[in-house]
C-alpha positions in Angstrom: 0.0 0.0 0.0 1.0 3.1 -1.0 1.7 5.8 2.0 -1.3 8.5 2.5 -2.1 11.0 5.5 -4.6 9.1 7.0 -7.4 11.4 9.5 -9.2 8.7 10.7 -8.8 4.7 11.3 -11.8 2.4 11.5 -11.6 -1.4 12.4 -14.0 -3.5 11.3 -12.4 -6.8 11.5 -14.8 -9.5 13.0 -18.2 -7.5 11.4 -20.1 -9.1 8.6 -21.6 -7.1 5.8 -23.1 -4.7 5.8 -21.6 -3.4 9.1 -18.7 -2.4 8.1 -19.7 -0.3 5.5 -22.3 0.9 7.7 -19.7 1.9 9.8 -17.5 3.3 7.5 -20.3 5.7 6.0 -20.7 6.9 9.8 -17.1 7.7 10.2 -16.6 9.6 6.4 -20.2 11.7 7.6 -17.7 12.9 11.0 -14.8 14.0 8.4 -14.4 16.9 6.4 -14.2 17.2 2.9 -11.1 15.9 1.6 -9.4 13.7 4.4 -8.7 10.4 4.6 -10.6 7.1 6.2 -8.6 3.7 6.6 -11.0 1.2 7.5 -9.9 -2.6 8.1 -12.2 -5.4 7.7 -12.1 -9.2 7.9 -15.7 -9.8 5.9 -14.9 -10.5 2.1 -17.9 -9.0 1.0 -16.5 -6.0 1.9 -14.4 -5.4 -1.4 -17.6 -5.2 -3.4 -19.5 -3.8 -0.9 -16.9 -0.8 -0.5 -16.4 -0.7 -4.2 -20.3 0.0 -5.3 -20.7 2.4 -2.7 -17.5 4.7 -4.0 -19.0 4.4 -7.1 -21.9 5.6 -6.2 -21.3 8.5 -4.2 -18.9 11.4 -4.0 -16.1 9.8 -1.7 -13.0 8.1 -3.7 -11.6 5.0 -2.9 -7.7 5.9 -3.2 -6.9 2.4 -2.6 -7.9 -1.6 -1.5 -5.7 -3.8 -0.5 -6.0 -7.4 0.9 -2.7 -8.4 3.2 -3.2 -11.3 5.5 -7.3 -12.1 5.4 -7.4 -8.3 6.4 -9.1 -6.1 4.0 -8.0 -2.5 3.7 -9.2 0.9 2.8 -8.1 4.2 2.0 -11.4 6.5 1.4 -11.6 10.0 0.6 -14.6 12.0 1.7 -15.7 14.1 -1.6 
């Protein structure tokens, strides 16, 4: 993974969809435009789960990464 500024960690491992992106949408509404959420999660749903939601929306997802049954997240809140 590549290095970014990250504002705000979420971990999510152990939650099955859709909590962690529940959770995730919570934590991007407390950010400000522009800075960064990581959010960690376990669930393999979550890839597709975070994927459609980015594309649907006006956050970015900078980057996914899966190291060691841990799925990672680097959002942007648009």
């Amino acid at each position: 993974m590549k290095s970014h500024p990250i504002d705000q960690v979420l971990d999510t491992s152990g939650l099955s969809c859709p909590l962690p992106l529940l959770k995730a949408k919570q934590a991007l509404n407390r950010l400000e435009s522009g800075q960064l959420l990581q959010v960690i999660a376990t669930d393999a749903g979550s890839v597709r789960d975070f994927r459609a939601y980015t594309d649907q929306v006006a956050h970015t997802l900078l980057e996914s990464a899966e190291e060691d049954g841990r799925y990672i997240y680097i959002i942007q809140r648009g």
